[in-house]
C-alpha positions as CSV (number, residue, x, y, z in Angstrom):
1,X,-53.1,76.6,36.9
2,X,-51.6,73.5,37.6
3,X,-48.3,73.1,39.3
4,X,-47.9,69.5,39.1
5,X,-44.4,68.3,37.8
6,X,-44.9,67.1,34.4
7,X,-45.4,63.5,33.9
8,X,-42.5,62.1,31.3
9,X,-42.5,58.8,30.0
10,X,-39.5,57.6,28.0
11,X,-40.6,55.2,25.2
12,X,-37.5,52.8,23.9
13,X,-36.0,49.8,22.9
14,X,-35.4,47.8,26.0
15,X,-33.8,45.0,24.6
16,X,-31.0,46.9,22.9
17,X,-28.2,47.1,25.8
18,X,-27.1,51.1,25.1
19,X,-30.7,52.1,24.7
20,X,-31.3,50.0,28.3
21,X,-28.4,51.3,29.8
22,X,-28.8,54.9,28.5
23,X,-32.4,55.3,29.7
24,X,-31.8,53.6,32.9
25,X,-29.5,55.8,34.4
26,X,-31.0,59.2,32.8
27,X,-31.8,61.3,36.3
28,X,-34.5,64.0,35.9
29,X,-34.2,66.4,38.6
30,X,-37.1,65.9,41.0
31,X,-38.8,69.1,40.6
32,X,-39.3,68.7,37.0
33,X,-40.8,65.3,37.3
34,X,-40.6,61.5,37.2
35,X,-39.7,59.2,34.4
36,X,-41.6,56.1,33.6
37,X,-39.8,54.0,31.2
38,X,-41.7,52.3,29.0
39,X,-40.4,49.0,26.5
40,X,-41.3,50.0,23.0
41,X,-41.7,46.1,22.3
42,X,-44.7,45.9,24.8
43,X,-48.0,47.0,23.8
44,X,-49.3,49.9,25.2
45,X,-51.4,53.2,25.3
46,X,-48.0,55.4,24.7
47,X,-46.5,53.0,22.3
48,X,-50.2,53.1,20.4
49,X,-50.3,57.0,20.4
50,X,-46.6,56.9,18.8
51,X,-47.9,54.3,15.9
52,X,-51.3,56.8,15.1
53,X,-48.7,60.0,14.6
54,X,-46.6,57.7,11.9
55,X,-43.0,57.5,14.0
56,X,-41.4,54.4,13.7
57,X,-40.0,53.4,16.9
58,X,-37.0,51.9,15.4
59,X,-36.1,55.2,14.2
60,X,-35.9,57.2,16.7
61,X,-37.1,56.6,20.7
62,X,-39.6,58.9,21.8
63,X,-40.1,61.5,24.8
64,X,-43.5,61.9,26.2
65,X,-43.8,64.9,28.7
66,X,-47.4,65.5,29.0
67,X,-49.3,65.6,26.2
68,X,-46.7,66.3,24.3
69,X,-44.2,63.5,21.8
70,X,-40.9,64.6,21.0
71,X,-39.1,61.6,18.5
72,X,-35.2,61.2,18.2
73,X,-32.8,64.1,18.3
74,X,-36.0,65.9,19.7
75,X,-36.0,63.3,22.1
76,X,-32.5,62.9,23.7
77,X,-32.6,66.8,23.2
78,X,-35.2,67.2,26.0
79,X,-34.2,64.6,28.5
80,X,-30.6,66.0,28.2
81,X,-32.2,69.6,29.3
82,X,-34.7,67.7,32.1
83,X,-32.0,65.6,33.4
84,X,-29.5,66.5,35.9
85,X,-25.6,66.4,35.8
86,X,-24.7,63.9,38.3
87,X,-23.1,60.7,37.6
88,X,-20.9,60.0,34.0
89,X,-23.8,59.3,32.2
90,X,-26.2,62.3,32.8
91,X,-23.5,64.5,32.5
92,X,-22.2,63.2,29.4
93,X,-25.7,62.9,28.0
94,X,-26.4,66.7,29.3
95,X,-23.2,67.9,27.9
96,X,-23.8,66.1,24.3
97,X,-27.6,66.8,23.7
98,X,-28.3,70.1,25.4
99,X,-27.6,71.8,21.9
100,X,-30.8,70.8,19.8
101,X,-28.1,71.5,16.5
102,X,-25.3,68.5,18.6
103,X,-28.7,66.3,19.5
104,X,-29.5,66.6,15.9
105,X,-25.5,65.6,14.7
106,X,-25.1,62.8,16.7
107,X,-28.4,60.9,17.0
108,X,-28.1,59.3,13.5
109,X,-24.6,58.2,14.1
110,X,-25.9,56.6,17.6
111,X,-29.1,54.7,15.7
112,X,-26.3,54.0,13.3
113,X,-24.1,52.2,16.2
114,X,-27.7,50.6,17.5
115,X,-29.0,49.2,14.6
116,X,-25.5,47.5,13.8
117,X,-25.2,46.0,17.5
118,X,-29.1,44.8,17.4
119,X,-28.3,43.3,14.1
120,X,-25.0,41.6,15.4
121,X,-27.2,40.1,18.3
122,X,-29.5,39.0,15.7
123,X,-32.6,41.4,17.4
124,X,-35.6,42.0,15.1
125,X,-36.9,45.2,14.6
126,X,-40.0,46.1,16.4
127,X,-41.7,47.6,13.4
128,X,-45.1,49.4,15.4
129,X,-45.7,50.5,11.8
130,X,-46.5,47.2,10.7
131,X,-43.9,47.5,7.1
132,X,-43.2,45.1,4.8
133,X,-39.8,43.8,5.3
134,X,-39.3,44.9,7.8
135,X,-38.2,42.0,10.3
136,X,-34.9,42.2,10.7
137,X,-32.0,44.8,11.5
C-alpha cells in the first residue's frame, strides 16, 4: 500500500490572467499533496496525455491526480475538494465548486468570461487538437 500523497498537476492556460491567477493561488492542504502547475501552451508529457484522450484544452483545464484526468467542471470540482479554505480565493473557489452539480453550473459561464477576455487581448487558442480554424478566440 502506498501512503504517498497523491501527486496533482494542474494543466491550464497560463497566459489568460483569471486562469493564471486562479491556479496560482489554489492551496492544497499538505497532506493531500503538492500541485505542479503546468502551462497548457508548452509541450509536455501531461499536455500529450490530454491531446491522446480527445479534450481540448481550450475547453476545459484539466486535473491530473495520479493517474487519473479530470477535464472542466470535473476539474475545478476536485481541486475545490483538495484545496483548503484559507485566503479569499480558496475559499471562494471551495465554497463555489465543492458541489460537482454548482462546478457543473458555473464552469461554462467562467470559459464563457475567459474566452471573451482572451479574445479582447487578442490571445490565440491553443488548439492541442490540431482543428481547422481554430486559431483564434
Amino acid at each position: 500500500m502506498n501512503d504517498a500523497p497523491p501527486d496533482i498537476e494542474v494543466v491550464y492556460d497560463k497566459e489568460c490572467p483569471v486562469c493564471d491567477f486562479y491556479c496560482t493561488r489554489v492551496d492544497v492542504d499538505s497532506n493531500v499533496g503538492t500541485v505542479k502547475l503546468v502551462d497548457a501552451r508548452e509541450p509536455g508529457a501531461t499536455l500529450d496525455d490530454v491531446t491522446a484522450l480527445g479534450l481540448d484544452i481550450d475547453e476545459g483545464m484539466v486535473v491530473k491526480i495520479d493517474d487519473q484526468l479530470y477535464y472542466g467542471p470535473e476539474a475545478i470540482h476536485e481541486l475545490a475538494k483538495l484545496s483548503s479554505s484559507k485566503g479569499l480565493v480558496n475559499g471562494l473557489g471551495k465554497l463555489s465548486f465543492r458541489s460537482r452539480t454548482a462546478a457543473r453550473i458555473l464552469y461554462p459561464f467562467l470559459k464563457g468570461v475567459r474566452n471573451l477576455l482572451l479574445k479582447a487581448l487578442g490571445k490565440t487558442r491553443i488548439n492541442n487538437l490540431g482543428l481547422p480554424d481554430r486559431d483564434r478566440f
